[in-house]
C-alpha positions in Angstrom: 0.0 0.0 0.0 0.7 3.5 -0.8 -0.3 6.7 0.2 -2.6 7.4 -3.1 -3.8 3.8 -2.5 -4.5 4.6 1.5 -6.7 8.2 0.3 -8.4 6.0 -2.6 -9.7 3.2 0.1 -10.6 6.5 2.2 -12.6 8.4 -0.3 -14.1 5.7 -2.1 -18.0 5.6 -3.3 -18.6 2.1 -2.5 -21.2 2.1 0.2 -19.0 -1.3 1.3 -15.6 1.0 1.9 -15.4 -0.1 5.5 -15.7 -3.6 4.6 -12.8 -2.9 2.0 -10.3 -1.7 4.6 -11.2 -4.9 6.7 -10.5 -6.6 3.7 -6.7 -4.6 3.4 -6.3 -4.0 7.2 -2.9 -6.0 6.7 -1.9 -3.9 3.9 -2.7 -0.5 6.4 -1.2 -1.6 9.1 2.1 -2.4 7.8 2.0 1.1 5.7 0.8 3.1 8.8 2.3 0.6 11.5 1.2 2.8 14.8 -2.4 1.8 14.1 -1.8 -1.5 14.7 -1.8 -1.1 18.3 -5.4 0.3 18.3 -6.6 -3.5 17.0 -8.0 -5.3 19.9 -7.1 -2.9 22.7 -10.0 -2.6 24.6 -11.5 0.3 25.8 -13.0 -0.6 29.0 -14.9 2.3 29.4 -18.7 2.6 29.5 -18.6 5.1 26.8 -17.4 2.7 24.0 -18.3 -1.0 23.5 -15.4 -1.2 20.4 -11.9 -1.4 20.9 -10.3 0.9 19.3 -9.6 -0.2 15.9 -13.4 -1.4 15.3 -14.5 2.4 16.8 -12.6 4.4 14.2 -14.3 1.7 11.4 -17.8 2.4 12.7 -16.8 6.4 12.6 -15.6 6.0 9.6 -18.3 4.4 8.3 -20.3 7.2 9.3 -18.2 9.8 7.9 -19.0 12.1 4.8 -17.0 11.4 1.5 -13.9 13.7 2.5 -10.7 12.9 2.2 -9.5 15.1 5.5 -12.5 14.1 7.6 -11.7 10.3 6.7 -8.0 10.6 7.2 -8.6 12.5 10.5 -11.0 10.0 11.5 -8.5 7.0 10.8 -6.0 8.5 13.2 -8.3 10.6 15.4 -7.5 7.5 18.5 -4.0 6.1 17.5 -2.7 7.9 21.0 -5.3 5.8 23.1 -3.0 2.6 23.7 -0.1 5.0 25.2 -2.1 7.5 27.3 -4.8 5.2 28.8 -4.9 5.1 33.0 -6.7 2.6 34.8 -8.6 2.5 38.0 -11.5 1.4 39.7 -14.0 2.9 37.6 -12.2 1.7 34.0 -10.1 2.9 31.8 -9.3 6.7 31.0 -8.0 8.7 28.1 -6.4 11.6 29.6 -4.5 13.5 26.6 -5.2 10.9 24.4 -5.9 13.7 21.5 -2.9 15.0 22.4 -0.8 12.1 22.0 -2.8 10.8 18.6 -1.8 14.6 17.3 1.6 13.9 18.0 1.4 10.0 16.7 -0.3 11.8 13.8 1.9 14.4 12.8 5.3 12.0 12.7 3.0 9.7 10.5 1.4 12.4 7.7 4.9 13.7 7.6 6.5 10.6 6.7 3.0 9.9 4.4 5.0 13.9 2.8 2.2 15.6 3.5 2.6 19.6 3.2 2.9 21.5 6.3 -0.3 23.4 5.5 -2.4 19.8 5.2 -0.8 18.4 8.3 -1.6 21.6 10.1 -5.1 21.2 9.2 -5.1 17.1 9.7 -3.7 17.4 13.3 -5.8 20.2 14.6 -9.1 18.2 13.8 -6.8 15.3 15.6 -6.3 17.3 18.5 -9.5 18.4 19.1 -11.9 15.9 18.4 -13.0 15.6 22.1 -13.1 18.9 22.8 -16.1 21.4 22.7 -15.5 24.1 20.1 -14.8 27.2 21.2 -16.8 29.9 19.6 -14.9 32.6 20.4 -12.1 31.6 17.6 -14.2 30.9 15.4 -14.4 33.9 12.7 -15.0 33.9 8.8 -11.4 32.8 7.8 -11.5 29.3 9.9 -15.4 29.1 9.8 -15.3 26.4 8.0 -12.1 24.2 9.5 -14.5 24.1 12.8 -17.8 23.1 11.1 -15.3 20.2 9.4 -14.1 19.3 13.2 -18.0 19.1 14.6 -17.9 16.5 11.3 -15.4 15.0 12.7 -16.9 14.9 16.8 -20.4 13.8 14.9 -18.7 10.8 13.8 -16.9 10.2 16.7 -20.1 10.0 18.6 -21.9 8.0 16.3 -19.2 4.8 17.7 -20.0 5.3 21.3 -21.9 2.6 23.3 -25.4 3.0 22.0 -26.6 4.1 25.5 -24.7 7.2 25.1 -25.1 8.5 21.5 -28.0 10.2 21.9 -26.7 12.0 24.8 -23.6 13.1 22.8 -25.4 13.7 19.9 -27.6 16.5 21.8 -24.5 18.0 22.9 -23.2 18.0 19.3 -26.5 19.9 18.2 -27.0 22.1 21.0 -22.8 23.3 19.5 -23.9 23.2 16.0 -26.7 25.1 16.9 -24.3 28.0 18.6 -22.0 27.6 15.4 -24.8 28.2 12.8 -25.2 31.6 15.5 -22.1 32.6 15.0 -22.0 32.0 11.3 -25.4 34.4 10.9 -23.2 36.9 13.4 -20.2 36.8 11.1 -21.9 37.1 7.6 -24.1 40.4 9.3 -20.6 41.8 10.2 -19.7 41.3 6.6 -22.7 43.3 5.3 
């Protein structure tokens, strides 16, 4: 595998994509080697009923056709197994964004990414679990942030079923504020 091969699997029509990177998961993991580790390391967290590997498939396979949502989606958790904590209530993920950004941006530079697109990839990356921020929002990175609520949309759709809804409402009730801002911005425009 090769990285035009990797975005062609990521951006492909076929409503069966997910079942084709099942199909080449062997081919992936020895061309992106860190995601390896994400295959049957369990989660242990009321939150998610996948380990991590079979999460980032079922928000893939929720994902729009785009290339940077799918490729930040595909590397959104690779941090997970090396900044997990356990204790008596499961297991945590404290700076696990953090970490994938960092996996993430050794990886899409060796992939010779530009610095602009691996700018771009690893802030989705690093803040997929955390709520957007309105006040950076403007017209310039408008819409980088409505790509990264994408991005948390999908990432709630792989949660144990119990708690999408809940995440999901939290994800609207931010889209909601977003769309404000967006009506705020264009009147500021005028």
């Amino acid at each position: 595998m090769d990285k035009k091969e990797l975005e062609e699997l990521l951006i492909s029509d076929e409503n069966d994509f997910i079942e084709e990177i099942k199909r080449k998961k062997k081919d992936i993991f020895e061309f992106i080697p860190e995601l390896k580790a994400e295959e049957g390391f369990e989660q242990n967290n009321p939150w998610h009923i996948y380990d991590v590997w079979n999460h980032t498939l079922v928000a893939l396979g929720n994902a729009p056709n785009d290339l940077d949502i799918r490729l930040a989606l595909l590397l959104h958790d690779i941090g997970k197994p090396y900044s997990y904590q356990d204790d008596e209530k499961g297991r945590h993920f404290k700076n696990h964004a953090l970490k994938s950004y960092e996996i993430s941006s050794k990886i899409l530079l060796r992939l010779e990414y530009s610095e602009n697109k691996i700018e771009e990839l690893c802030f989705y990356i690093k803040k997929h679990s955390t709520d957007i921020d309105l006040s950076k929002v403007n017209n310039t990175n408008y819409k980088r942030y409505a790509k990264l609520l994408t991005i948390q949309y999908c990432d709630c759709s792989a949660y144990n079923p119990i708690y999408v809804r809940k995440g999901m409402d939290k994800l609207d009730r931010i889209k909601n504020s977003l769309l404000d801002k967006k009506k705020e911005l264009d009147e500021n425009i005028k």
